[in-house]
N, C-alpha and C positions, 0 to 999 in steps of 0.2 A: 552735642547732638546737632548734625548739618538741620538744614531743608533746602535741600536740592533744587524741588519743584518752585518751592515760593521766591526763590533767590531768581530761578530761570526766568519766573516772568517779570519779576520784576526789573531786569536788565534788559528783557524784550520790550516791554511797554516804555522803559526809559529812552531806547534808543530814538524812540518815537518814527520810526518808520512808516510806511504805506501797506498796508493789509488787504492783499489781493488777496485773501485765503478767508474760512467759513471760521465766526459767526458774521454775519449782514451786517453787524451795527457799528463792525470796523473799529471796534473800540470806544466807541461814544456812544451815550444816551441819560436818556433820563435819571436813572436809577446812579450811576455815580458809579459804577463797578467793572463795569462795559469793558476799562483799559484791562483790566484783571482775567478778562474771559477768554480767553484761546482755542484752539482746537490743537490735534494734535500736530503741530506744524516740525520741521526741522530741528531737533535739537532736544522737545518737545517730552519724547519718547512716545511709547505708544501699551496704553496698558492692554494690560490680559495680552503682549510681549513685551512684556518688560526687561530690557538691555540697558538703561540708563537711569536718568534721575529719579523715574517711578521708581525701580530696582531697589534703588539704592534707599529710598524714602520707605520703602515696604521693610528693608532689612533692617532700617532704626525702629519700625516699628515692633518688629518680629522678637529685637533686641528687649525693647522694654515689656510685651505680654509674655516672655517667656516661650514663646511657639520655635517651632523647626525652622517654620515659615510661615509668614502672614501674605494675605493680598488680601488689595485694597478694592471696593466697590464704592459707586458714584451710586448706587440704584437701591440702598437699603440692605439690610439683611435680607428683604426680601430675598433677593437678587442672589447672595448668600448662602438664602435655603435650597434654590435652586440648583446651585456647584455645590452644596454638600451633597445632596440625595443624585446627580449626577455620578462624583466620585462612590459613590455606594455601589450605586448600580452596574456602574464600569467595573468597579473590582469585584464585584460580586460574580458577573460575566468573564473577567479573566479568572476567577476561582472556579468556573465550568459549573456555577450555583444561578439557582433563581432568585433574584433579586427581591426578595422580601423584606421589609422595614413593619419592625414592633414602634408602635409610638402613642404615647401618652395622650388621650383622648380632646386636652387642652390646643392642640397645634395650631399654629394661625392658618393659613387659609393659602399662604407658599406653599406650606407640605403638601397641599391637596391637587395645588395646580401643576407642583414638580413630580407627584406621584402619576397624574394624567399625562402630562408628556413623555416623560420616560417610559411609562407602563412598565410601573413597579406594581409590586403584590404589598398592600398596608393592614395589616393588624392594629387595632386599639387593643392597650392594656388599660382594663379599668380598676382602680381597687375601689375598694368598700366606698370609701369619701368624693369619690369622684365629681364634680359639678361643671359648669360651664367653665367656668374660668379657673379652675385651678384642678388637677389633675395629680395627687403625690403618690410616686410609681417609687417602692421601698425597696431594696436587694433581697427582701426574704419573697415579696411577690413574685419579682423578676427568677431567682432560684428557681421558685415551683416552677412556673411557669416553663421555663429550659430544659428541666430535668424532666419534665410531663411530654415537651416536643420531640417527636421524632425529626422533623427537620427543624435546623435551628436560623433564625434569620440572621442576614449580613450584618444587620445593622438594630440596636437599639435608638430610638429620638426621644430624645426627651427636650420640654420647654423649663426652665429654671435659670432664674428668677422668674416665674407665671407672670401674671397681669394683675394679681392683686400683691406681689410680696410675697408668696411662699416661694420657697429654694428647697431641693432634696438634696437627698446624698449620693454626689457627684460619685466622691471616692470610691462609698461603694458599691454601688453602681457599675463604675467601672473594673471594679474587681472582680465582680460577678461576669459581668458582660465577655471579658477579657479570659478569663478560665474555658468559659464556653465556644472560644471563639468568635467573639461575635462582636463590631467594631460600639461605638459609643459616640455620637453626634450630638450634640446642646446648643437648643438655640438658648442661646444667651443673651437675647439682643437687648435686653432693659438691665445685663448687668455688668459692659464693659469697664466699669469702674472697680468690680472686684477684684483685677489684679494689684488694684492700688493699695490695697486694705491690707494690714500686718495682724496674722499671716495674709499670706493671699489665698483668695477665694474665688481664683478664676478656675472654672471650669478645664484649661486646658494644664493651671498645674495641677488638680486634683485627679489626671489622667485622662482626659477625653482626646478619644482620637481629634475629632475636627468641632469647631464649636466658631459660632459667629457672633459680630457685638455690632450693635448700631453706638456708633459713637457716638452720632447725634441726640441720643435718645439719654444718657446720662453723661456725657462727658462733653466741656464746650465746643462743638463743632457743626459743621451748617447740616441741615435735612438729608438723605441721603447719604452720606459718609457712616460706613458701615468696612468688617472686617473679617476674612474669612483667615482661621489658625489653622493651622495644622500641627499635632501635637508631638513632640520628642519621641515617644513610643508607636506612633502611626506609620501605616505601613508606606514606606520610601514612594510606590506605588501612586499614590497623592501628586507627591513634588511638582514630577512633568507632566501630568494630568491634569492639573490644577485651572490654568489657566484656560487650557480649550473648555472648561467645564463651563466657566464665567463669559466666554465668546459665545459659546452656543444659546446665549438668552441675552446678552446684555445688547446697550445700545454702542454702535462703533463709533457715538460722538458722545465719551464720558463729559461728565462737566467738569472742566479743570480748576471751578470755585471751589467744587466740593473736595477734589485732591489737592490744592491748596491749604484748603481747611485740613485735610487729615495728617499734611506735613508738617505745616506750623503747630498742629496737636501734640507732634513729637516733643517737641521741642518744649510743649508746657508742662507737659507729664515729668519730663525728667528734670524739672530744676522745680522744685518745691510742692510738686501735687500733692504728696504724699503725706505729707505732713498738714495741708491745708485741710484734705479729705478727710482724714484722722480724728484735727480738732471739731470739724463741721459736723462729722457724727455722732461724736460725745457729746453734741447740742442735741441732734434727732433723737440721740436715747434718752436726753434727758425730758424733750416734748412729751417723747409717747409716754414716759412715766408718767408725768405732770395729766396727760390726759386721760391715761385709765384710770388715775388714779380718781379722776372726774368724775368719772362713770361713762366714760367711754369704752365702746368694745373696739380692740384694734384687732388687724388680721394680719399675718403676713411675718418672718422673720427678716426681711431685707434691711440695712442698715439706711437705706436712702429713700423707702421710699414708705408713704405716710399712707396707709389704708387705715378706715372706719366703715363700721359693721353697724350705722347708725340707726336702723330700727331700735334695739333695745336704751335708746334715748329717749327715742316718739320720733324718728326722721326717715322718711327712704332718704336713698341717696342721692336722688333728684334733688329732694326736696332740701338738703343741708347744701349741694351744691347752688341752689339757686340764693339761698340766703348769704351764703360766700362771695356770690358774681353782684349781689347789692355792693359790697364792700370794694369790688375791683376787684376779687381774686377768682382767677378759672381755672380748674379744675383740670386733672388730665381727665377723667372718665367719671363719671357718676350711672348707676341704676339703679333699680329698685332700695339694693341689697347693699351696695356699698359706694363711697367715695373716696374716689384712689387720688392721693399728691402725691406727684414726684417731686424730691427735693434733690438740689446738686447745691457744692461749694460755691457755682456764682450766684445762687441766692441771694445768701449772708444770714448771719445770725441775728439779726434784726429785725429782717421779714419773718423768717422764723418765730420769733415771740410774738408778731403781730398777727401769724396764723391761729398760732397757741392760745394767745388773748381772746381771739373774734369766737375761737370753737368754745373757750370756757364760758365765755359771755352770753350762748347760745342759750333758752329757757329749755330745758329739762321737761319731755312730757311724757303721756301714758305711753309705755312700750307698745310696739306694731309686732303683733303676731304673728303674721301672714309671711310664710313662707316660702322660698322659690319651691316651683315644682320642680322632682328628681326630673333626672336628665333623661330621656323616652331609649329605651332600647328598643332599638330597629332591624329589622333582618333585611341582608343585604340582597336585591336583587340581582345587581352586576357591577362590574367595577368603576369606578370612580373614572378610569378613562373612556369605557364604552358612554359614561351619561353624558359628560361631559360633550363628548363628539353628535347627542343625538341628537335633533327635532326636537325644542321646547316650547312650552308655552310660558307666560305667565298667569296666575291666578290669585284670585282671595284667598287670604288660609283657612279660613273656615270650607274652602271646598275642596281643599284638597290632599283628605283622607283618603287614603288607599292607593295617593299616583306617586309613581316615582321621582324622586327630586331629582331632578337636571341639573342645580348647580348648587352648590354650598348657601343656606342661608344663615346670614351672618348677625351676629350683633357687634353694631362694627361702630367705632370703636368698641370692642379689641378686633377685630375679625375672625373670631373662633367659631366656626362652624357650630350651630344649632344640632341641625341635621349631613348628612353627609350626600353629597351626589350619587345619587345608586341605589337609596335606601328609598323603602317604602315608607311612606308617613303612616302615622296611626294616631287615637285617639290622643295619646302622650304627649304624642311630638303639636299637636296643634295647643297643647296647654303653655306647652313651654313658648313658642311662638306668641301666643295672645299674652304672654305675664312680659314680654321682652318685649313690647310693642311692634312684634311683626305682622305686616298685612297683606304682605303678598309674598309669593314664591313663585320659582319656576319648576315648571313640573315635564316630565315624559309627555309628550303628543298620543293619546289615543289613538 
């Protein structure tokens, strides 16, 4: 497995030449990495047009997740989400269809801003279980759902692996999806590690058209490095589309640390991940045993990633994470309700026991009753673009029953919209707001 990109700059920075060309620090500075930093210079390539060593570093990748085609993003999945619902919208328009996207009520807070630029038409599917943070939309839902629609949308979204750990079914999902016509989008971005897992469990071989991974986010690489697939059975239409989709939002000075980072990732994926990832799991399963076995409630099928449902201990999730951060360990997310670790192979199995140890150590109290409030069903006034483009204010949330939401309010981390831009608040939605520790919002201008 090459890396192109990393081999490029490092023959660049060796030659030690004079850098009349952008970033300012010419290669030096404080932080030690300065020599490493380039722009897109000569020889360089140039992504989102990729003719050379981008190209070629996106085809090693493409090679190992199994896709048609991968491209590389410096800006997050976010950035990601952005060229998926792009490409939707664009093929939905060369299909002479209105660009409507079905999506699982969980989405980060990209679907909403890519949904407002593009000016798509967005449906939520809710089922019975529905809550903030986790959203599982089933093939017998999605079924009814299609065969009840007279128009069918371009596109299903779904988010899996969620933000606590649950994963649906991809497969079928897509089997559903795909009968009806209708394409299949997953953000994936908390489960780029699942193509590694035997079988594989990525998204795009279980049949999704396009589906994104923050590498960052469970595989060793720097912040930002993220991955847009494009799946074997996705319509060819994608290919050359692809790229203007990721121009149209991104920045034209990527950071070439972070493609760096996602080429020498090449490179570790293919010589032993697999097997690394493998044994490291068959550690995580045996944690979670060792701690329901405790008496802890766990949530979540993900193989990496460690949620607890620790009311029924005697803890919110504040509160076990604070007693964690005495010890030096921090948490990816803690609320009320739960305390989410992300685990990866650079860990090790040794921190590992040391998590397992401090949570059995933890004293056992009277279970906390209190429960989130359901999620407020809202009726939409206008669309998520019109609000977004209007005359806002801000305000307390206790006043602002009955005004329309101007912008997504979030509980951030994760950034999943509360309420939605467009919707009218009601008594519901200010519960769920004061349980989440929301205080303000911005609303429509009277």
């Amino acid at each position: 497995m090459t890396t192109p990109i990393l081999d490029f700059v490092r023959a660049y920075a060796k030659k030690g030449g004079m850098r009349l060309h952008m970033p300012g620090h010419k290669g030096k500075g404080v932080l030690g990495i300065e020599w490493a930093d380039i722009t897109e210079i000569e020889g360089a390539d140039v992504l989102y047009s990729a003719e050379g060593i981008i190209a070629e570093s996106e085809r090693n990748a493409a090679s190992l997740f199994g896709s048609r085609k991968t491209f590389y993003s410096a800006e997050g999945s976010s950035l990601s989400i952005r060229a998926m619902l792009y490409l939707a919208a664009l093929y939905a328009r060369s299909m002479k269809k209105r660009p409507l996207i079905w999506a699982g009520r969980n989405a980060h807070k990209a679907l909403l801003c890519a949904v407002a630029q593009l000016d798509i038409d967005l449906e939520f599917l809710i089922g019975d279980s529905c809550t903030l943070l986790s959203c599982p939309i089933d093939a017998r839902l999605l079924e009814k759902r299609l065969a009840a629609s007279a128009e069918k949308p371009i596109a299903l979204y779904v988010t899996s692996p969620d933000y606590l750990g649950n994963t649906v079914d991809i497969a079928a999902l897509a089997e559903v999806a795909h009968r009806y016509g209708v394409l299949l989008l997953v953000d994936n971005a908390h489960g780029a590690y699942l193509r590694f897992l035997s079988p594989s469990a990525h998204p795009i071989t279980l049949g999704a058209d396009l589906a994104c991974d923050s590498a960052h986010k469970t595989l060793p690489a720097l912040t930002g490095a993220s991955y847009l697939h494009i799946g074997q059975n996705a319509p060819t239409f994608f290919d050359d589309e692809a790229e203007n989709a990721f121009s149209f939002f991104a920045s034209s000075s990527p950071s070439y640390l972070i493609l760096q980072s996602l080429d020498a990732l090449n490179l570790y994926l293919d010589h032993g991940y697999r097997e690394k990832l493998a044994e490291f799991a068959l550690c995580v399963a045996q944690s979670k045993k060792n701690l329901a076995e405790h008496g802890y409630r766990l949530v979540g099928d993900e193989p990496l990633k460690l949620t607890l449902a620790p009311k029924s201990y005697g803890y919110t999730g504040k509160e076990l994470a604070g007693l964690l951060s005495a010890q030096g360990i921090t948490l990816e997310f803690a609320d009320p309700d739960y305390a989410v670790m992300m685990l990866t192979p650079e860990l090790g199995t040794r921190a590992l026991l040391e998590i397992e140890y401090l949570l059995m150590s933890i004293e056992r109290r009277t279970p906390i009753l209190e429960a989130a409030p359901p999620l407020p069903r809202l009726s939409r006034v206008m669309s998520a673009r019109e609000a977004l483009l209007s005359q806002g204010e801000t305000v307390p949330c206790e006043k602002a029953c009955g005004r329309i939401l101007s912008d997504a309010v979030l509980s951030c981390p994760p950034a999943i919209p509360i309420a939605v831009c467009g919707e009218r608040l009601n008594e519901e939605a200010l519960r769920v707001f004061a349980y989440y520790g929301m205080e303000k919002c911005r609303v429509l201008c009277e």
